[in-house]
N, CA, C and O atoms as CSV, one atom per row, in Angstrom:
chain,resi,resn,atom,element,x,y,z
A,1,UNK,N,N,5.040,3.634,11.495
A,1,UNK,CA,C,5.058,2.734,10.370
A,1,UNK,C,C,4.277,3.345,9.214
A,1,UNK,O,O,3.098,3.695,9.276
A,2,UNK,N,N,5.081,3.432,8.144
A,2,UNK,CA,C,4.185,3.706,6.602
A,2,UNK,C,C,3.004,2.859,6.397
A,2,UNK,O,O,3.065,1.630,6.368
A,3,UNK,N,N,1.812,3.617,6.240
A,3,UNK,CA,C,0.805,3.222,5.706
A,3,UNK,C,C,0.167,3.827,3.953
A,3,UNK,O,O,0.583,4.781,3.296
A,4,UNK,N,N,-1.008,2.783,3.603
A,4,UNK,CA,C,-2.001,3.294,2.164
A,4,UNK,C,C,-2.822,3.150,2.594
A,4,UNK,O,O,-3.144,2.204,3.313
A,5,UNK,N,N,-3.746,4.553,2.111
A,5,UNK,CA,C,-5.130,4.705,2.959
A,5,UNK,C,C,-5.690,4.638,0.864
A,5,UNK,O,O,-5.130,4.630,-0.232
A,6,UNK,N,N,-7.126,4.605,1.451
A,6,UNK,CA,C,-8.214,4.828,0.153
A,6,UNK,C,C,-9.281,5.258,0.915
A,6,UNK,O,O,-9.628,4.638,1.920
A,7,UNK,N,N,-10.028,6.611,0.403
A,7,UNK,CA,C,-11.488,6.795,0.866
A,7,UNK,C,C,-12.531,5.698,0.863
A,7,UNK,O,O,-13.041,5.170,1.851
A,8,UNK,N,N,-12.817,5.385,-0.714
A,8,UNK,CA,C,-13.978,4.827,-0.770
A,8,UNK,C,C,-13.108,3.231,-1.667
A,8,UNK,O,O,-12.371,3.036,-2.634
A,9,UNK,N,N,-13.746,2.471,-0.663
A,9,UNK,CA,C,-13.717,0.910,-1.391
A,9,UNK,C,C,-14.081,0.875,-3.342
A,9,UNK,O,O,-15.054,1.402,-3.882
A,10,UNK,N,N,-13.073,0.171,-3.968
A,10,UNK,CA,C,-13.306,0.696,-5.286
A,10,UNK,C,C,-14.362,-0.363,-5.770
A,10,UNK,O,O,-14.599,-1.404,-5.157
A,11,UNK,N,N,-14.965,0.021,-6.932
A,11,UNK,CA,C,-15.820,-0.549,-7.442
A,11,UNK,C,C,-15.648,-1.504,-8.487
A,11,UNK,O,O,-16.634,-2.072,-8.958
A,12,UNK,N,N,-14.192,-1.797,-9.002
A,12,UNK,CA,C,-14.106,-2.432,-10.143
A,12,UNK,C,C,-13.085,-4.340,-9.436
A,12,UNK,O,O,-12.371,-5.022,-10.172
A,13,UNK,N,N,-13.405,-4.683,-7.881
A,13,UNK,CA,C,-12.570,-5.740,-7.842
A,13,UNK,C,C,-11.231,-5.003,-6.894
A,13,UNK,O,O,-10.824,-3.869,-6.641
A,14,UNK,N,N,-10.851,-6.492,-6.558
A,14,UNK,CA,C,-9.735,-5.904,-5.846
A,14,UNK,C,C,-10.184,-5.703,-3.852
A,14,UNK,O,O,-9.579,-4.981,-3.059
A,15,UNK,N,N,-10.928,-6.260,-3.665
A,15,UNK,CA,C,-11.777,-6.630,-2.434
A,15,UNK,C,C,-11.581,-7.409,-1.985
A,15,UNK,O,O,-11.532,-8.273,-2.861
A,16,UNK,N,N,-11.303,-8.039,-0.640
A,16,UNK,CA,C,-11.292,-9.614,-0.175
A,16,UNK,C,C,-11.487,-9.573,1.180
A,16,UNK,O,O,-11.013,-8.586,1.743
A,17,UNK,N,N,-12.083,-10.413,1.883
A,17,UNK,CA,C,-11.854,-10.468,3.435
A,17,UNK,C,C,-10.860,-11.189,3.690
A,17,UNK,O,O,-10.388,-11.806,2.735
A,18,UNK,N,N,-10.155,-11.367,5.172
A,18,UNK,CA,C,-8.807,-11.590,5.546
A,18,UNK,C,C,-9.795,-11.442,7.251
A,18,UNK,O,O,-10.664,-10.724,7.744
A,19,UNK,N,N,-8.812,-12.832,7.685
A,19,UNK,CA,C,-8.797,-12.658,9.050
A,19,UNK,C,C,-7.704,-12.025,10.108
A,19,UNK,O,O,-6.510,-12.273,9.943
A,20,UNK,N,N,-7.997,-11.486,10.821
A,20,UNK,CA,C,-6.732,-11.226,11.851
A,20,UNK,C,C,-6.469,-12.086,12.364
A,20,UNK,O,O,-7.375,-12.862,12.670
A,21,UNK,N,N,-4.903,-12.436,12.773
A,21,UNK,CA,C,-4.159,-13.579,13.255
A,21,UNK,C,C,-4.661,-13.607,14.236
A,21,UNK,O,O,-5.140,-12.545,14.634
A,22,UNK,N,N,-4.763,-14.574,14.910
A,22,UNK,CA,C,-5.077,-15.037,16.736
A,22,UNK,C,C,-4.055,-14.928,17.585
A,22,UNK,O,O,-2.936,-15.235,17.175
A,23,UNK,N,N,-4.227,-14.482,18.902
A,23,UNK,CA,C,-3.161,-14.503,19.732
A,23,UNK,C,C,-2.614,-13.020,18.892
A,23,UNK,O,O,-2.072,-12.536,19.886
A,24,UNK,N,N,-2.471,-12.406,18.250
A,24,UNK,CA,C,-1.801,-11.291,17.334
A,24,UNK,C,C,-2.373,-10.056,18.503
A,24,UNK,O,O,-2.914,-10.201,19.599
A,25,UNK,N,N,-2.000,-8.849,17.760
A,25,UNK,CA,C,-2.131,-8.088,18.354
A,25,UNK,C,C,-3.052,-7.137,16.928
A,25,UNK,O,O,-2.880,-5.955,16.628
A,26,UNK,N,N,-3.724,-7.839,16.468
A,26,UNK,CA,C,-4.593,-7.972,15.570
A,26,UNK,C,C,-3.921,-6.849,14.096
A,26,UNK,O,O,-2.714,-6.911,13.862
A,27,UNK,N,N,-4.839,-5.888,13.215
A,27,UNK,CA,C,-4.070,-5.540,12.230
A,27,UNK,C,C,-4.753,-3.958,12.621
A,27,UNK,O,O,-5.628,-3.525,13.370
A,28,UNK,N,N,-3.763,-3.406,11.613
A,28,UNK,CA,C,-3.941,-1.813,11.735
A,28,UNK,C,C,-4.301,-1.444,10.372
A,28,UNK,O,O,-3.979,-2.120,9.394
A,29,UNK,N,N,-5.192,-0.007,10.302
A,29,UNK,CA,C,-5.957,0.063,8.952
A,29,UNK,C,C,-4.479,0.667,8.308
A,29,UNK,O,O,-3.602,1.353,8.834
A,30,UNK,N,N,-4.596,0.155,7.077
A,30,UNK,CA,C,-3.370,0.760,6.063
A,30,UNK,C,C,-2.126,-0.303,6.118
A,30,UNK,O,O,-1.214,-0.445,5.303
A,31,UNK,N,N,-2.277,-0.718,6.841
A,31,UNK,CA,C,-0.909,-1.974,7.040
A,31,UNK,C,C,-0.621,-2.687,5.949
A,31,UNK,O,O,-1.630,-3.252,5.527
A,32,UNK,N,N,0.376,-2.903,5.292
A,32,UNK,CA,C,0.568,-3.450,4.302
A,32,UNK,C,C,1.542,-4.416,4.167
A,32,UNK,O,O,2.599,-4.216,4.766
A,33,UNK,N,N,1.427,-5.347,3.560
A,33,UNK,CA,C,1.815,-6.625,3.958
A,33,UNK,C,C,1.791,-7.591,2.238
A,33,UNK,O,O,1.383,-7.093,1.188
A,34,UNK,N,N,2.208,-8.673,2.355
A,34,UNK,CA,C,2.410,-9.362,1.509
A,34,UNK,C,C,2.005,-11.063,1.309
A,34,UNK,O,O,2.675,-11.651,2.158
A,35,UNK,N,N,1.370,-11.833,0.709
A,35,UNK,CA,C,0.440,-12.967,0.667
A,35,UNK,C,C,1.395,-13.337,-0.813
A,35,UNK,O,O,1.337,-12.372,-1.575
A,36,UNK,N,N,2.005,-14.167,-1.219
A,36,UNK,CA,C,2.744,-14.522,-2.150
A,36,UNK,C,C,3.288,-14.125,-2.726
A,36,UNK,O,O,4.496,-14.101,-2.492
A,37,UNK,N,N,2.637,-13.418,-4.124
A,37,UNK,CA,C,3.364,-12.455,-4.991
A,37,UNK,C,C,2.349,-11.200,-5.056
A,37,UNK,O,O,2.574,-10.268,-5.828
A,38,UNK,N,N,1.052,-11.225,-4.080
A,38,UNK,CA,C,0.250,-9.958,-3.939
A,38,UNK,C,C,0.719,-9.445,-2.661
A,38,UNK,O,O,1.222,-10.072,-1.729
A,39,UNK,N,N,0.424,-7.964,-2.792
A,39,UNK,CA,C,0.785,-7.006,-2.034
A,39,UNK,C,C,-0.756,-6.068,-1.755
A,39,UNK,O,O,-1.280,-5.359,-2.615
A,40,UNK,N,N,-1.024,-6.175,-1.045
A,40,UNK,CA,C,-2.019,-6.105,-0.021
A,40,UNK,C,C,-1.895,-4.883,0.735
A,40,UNK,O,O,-0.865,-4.339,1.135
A,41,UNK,N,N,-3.292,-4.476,0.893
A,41,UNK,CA,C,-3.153,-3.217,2.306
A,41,UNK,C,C,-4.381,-3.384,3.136
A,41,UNK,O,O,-5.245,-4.018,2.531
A,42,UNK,N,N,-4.747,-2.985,4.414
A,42,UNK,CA,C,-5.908,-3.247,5.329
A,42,UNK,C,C,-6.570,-1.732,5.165
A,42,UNK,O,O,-6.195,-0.601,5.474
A,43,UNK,N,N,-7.949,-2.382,4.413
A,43,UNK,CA,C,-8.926,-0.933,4.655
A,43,UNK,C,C,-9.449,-0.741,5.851
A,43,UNK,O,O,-9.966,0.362,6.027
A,44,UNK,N,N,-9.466,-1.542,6.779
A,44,UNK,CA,C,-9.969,-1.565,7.981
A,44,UNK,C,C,-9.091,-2.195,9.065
A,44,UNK,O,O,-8.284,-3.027,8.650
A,45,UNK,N,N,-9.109,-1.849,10.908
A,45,UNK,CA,C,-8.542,-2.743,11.528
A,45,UNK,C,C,-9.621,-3.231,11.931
A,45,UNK,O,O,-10.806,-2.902,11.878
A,46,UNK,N,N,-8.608,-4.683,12.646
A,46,UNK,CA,C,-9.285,-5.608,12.789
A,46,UNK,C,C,-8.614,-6.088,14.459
A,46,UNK,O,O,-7.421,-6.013,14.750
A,47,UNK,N,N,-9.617,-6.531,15.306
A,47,UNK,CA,C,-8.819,-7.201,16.527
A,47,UNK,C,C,-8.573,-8.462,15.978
A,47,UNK,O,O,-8.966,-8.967,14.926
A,48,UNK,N,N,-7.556,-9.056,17.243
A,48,UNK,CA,C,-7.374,-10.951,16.760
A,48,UNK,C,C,-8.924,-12.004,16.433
A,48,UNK,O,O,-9.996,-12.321,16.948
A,49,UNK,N,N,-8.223,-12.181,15.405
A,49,UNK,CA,C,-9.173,-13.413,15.374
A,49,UNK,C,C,-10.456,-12.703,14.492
A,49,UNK,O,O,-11.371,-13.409,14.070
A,50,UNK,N,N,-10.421,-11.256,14.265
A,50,UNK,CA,C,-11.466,-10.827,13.517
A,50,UNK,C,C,-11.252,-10.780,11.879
A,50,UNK,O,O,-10.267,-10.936,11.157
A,51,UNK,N,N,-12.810,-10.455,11.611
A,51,UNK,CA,C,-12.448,-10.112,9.996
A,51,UNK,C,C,-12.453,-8.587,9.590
A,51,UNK,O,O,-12.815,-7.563,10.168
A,52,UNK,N,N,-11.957,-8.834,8.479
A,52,UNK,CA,C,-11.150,-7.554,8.414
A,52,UNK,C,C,-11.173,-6.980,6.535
A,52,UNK,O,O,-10.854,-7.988,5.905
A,53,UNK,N,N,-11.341,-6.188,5.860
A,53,UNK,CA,C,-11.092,-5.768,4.497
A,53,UNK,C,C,-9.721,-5.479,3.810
A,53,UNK,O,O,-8.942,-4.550,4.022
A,54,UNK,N,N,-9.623,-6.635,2.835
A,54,UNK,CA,C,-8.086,-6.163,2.059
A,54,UNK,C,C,-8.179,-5.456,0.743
A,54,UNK,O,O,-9.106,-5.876,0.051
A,55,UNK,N,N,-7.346,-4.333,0.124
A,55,UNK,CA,C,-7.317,-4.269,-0.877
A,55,UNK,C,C,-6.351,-4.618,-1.692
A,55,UNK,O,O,-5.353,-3.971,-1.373
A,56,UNK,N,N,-6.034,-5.621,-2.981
A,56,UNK,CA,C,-5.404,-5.275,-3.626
A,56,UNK,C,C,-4.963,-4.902,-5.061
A,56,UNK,O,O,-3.958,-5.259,-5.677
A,57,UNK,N,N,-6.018,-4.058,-5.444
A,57,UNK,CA,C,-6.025,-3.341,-6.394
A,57,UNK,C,C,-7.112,-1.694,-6.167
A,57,UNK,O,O,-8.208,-1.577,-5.620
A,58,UNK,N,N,-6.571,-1.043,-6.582
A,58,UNK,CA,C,-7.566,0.525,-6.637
A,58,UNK,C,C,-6.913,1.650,-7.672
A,58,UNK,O,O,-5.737,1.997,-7.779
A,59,UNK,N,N,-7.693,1.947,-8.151
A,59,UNK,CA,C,-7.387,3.482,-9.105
A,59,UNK,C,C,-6.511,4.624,-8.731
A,59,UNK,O,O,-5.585,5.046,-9.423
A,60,UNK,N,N,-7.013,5.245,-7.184
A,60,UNK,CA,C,-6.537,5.906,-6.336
A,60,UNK,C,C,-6.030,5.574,-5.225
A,60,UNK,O,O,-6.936,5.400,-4.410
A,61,UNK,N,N,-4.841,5.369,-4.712
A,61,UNK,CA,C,-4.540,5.412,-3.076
A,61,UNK,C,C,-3.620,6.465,-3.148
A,61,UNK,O,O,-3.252,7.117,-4.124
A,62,UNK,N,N,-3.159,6.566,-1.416
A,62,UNK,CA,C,-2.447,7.596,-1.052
A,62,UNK,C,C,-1.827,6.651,-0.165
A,62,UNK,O,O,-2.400,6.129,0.791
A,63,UNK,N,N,-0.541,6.434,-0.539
A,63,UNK,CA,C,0.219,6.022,0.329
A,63,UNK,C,C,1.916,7.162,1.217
A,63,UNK,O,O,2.486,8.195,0.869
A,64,UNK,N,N,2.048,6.468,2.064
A,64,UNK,CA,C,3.314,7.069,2.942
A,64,UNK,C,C,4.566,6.902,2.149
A,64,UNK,O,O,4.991,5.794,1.823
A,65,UNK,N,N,5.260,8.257,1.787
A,65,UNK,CA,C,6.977,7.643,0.625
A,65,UNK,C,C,7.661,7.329,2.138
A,65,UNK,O,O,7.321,7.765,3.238
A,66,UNK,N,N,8.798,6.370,1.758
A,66,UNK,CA,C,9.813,6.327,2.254
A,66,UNK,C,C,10.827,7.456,2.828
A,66,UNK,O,O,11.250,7.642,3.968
A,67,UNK,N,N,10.983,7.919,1.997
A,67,UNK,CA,C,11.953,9.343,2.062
A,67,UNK,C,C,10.818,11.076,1.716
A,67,UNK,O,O,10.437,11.745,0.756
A,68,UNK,N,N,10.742,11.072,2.859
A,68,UNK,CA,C,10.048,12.498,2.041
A,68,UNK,C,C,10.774,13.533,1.301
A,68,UNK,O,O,10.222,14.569,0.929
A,69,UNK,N,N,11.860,13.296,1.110
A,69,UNK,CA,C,13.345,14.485,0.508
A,69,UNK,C,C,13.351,13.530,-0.650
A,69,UNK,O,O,14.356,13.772,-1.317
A,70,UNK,N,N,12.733,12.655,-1.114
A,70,UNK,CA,C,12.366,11.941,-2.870
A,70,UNK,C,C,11.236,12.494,-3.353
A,70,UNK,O,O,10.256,12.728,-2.646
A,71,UNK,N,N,11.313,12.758,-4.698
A,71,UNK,CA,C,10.930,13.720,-5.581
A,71,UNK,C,C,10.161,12.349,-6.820
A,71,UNK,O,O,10.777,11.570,-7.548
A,72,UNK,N,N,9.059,12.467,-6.687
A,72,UNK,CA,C,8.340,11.476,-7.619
A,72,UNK,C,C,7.389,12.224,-8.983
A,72,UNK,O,O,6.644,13.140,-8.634
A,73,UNK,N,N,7.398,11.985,-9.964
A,73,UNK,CA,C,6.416,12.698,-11.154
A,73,UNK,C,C,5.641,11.966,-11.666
A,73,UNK,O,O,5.939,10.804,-11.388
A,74,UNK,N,N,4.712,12.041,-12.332
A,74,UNK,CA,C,3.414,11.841,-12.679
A,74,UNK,C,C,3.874,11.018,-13.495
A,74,UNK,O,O,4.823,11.389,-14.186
A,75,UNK,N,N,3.250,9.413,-13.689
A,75,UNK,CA,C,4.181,7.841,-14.243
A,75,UNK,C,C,5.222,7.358,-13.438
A,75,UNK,O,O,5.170,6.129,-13.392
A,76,UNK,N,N,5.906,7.704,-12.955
A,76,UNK,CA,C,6.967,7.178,-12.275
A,76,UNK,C,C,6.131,5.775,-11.758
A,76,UNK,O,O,5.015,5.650,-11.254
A,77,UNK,N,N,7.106,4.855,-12.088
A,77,UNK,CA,C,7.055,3.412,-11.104
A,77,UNK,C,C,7.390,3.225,-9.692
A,77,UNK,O,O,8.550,3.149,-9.286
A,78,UNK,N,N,6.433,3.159,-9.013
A,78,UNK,CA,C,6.447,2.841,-7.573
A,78,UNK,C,C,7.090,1.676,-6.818
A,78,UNK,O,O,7.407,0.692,-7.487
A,79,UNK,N,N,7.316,1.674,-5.514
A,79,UNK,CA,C,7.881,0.056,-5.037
A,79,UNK,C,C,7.372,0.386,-3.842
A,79,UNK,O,O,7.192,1.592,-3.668
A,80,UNK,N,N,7.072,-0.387,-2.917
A,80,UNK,CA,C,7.392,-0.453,-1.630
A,80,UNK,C,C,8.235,-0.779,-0.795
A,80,UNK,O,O,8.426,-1.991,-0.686
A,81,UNK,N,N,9.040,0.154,0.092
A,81,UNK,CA,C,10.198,-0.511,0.587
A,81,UNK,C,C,9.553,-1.448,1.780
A,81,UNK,O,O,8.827,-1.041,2.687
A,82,UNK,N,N,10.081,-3.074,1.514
A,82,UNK,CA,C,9.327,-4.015,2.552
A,82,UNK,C,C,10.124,-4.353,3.893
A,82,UNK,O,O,10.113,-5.236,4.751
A,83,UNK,N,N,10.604,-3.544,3.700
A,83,UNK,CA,C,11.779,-3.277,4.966
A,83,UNK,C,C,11.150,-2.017,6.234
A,83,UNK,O,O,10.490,-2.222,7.253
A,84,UNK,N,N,11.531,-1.078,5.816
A,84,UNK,CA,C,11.281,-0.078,6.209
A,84,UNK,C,C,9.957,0.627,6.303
A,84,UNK,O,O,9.695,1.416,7.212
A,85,UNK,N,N,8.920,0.233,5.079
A,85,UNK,CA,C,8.176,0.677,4.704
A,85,UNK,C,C,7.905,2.159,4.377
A,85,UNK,O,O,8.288,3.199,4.913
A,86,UNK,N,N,6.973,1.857,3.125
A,86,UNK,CA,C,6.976,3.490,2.642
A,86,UNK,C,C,7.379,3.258,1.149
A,86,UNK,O,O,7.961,2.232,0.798
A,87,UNK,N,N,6.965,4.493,0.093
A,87,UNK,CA,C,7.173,4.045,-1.321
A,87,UNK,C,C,8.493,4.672,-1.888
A,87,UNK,O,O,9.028,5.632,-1.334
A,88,UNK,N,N,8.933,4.153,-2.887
A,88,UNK,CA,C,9.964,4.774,-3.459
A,88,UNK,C,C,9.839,4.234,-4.811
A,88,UNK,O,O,8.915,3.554,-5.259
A,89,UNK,N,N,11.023,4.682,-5.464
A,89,UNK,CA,C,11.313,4.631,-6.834
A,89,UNK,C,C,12.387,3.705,-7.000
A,89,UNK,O,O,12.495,3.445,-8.198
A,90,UNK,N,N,13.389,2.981,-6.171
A,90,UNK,CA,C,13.634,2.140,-6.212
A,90,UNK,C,C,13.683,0.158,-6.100
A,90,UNK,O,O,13.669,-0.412,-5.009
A,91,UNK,N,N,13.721,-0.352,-7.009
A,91,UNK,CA,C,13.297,-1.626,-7.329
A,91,UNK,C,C,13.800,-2.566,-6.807
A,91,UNK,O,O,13.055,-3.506,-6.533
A,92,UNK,N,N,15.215,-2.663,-6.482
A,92,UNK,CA,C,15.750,-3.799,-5.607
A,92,UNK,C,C,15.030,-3.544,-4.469
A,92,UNK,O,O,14.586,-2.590,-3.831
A,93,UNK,N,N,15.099,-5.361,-4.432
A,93,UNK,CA,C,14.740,-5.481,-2.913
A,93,UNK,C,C,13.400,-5.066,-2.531
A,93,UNK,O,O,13.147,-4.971,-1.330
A,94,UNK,N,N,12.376,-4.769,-3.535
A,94,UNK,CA,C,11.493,-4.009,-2.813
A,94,UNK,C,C,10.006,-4.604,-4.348
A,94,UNK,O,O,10.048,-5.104,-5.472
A,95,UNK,N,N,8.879,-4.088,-3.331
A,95,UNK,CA,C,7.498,-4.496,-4.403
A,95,UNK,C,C,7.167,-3.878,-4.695
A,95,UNK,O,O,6.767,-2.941,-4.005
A,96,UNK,N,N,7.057,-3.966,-6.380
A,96,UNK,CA,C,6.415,-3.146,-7.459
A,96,UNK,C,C,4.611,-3.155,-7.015
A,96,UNK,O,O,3.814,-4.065,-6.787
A,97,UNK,N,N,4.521,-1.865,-7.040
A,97,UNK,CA,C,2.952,-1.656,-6.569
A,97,UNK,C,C,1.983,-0.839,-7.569
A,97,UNK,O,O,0.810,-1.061,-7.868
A,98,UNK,N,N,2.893,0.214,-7.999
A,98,UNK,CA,C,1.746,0.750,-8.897
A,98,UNK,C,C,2.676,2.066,-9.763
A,98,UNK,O,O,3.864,1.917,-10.047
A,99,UNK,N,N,1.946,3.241,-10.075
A,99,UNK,CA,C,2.460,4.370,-10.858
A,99,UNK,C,C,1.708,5.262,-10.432
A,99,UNK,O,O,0.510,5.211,-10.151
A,100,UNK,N,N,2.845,6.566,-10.361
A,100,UNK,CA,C,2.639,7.439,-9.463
A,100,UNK,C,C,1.271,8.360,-10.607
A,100,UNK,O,O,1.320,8.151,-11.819
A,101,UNK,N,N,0.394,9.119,-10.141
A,101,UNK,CA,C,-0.777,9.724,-10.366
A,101,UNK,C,C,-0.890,11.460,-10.664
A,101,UNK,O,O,-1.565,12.226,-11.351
A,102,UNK,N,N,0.055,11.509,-9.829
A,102,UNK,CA,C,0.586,13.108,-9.575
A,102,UNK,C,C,1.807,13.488,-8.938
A,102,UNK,O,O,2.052,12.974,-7.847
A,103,UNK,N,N,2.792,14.480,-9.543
A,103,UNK,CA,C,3.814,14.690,-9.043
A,103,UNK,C,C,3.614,14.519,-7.311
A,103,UNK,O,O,2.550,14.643,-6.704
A,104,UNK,N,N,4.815,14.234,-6.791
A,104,UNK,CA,C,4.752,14.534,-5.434
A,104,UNK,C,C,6.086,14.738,-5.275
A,104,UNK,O,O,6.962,13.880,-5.381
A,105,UNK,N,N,6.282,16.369,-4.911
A,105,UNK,CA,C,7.124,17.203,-4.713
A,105,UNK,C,C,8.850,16.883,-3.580
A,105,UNK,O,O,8.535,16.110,-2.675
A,106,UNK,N,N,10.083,17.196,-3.496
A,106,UNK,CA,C,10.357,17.065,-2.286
A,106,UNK,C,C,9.518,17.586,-0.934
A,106,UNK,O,O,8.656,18.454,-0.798
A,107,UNK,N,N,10.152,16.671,-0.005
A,107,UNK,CA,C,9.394,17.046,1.216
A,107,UNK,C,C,8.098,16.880,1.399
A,107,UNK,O,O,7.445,17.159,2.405
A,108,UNK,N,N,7.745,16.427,0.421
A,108,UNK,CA,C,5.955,16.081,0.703
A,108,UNK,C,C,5.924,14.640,1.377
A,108,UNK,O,O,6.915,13.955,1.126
A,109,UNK,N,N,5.128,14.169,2.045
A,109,UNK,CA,C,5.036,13.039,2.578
A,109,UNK,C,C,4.402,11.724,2.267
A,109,UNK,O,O,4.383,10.680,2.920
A,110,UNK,N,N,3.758,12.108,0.818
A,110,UNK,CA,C,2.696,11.216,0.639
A,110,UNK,C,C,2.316,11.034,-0.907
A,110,UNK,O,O,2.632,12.136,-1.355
A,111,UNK,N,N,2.013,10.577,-1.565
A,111,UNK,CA,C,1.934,10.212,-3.087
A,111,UNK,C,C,0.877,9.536,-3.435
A,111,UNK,O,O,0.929,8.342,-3.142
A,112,UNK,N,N,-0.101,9.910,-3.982
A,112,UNK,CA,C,-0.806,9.181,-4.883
A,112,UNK,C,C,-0.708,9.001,-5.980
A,112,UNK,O,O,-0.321,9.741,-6.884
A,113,UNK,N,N,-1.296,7.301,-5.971
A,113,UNK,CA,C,-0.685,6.509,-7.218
A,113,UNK,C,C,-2.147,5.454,-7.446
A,113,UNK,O,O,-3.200,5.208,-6.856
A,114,UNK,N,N,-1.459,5.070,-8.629
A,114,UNK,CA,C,-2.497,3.498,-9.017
A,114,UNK,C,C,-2.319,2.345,-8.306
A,114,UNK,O,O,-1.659,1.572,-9.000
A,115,UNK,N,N,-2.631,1.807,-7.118
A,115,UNK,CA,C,-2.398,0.814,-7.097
A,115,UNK,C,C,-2.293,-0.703,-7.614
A,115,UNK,O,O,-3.349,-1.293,-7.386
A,116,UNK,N,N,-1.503,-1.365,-8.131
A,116,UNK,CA,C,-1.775,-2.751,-8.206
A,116,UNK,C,C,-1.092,-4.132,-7.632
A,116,UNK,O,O,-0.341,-4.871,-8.269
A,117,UNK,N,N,-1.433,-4.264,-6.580
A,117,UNK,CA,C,-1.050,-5.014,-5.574
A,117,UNK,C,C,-0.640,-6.653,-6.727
A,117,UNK,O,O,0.383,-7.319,-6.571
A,118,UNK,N,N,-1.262,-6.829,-7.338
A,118,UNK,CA,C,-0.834,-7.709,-8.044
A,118,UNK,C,C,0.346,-7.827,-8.736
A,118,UNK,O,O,0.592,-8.971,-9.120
A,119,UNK,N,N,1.400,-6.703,-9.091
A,119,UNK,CA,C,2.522,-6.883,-9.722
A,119,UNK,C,C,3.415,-7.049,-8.511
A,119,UNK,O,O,4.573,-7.414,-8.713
A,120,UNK,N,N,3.115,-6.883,-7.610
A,120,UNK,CA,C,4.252,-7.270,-6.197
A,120,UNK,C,C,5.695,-7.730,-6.279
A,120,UNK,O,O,6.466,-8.058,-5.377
A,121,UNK,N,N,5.886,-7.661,-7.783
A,121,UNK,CA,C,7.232,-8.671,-7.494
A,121,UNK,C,C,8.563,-7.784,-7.650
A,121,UNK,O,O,9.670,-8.298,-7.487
């Protein structure tokens, strides 16, 4: 499963605690997921019933593309495919998350971008 990792917890907001579901098979760090019209990722796992760190907003992440044979450049608009998971450049069907930071080449696996979990839609 595609995950977004971040080194360091950012400093400007965009922080929240979140519990792990009960009975669940609790959450995995990077998991990304969706709460209305925010789009969310787990800086940490968590077992059931525990607490746990969400982000949804950061400067830097590195998330998993969808297709590693997609070719992304520096601005490009991001989505998440909420299907499949993993980022792309296409908008149907899928959540607007952020803009890409630095080219990321074919065949590369991974893209950093701006996150903003808040445009989710």
């Amino acid at each position: 499963m595609a995950k977004m990792f971040l080194n360091d917890l950012p400093g400007d907001g965009g922080v929240t605690q979140a519990q792990a579901q009960a009975g669940g098979s609790g959450i995995e760090k990077g998991t990304v997921s969706k709460i209305g019209n925010v789009v969310v990722f787990a800086y940490t796992s968590a077992k059931p019933n525990r607490i746990y760190v969400e982000i949804s907003k950061a400067n830097r992440v590195v998330g998993d593309k969808l297709n590693p044979a997609d070719s992304f450049a520096k601005y490009d608009v991001l989505y998440w495919d909420s299907t499949a998971g993993g980022l792309t450049k296409t908008a149907t069907s899928n959540w607007k998350v952020g803009v890409c930071l630095a080219a990321s080449p074919a065949n590369a696996t991974q893209a950093e971008f701006a996150f903003n979990g808040m445009l989710g839609v």
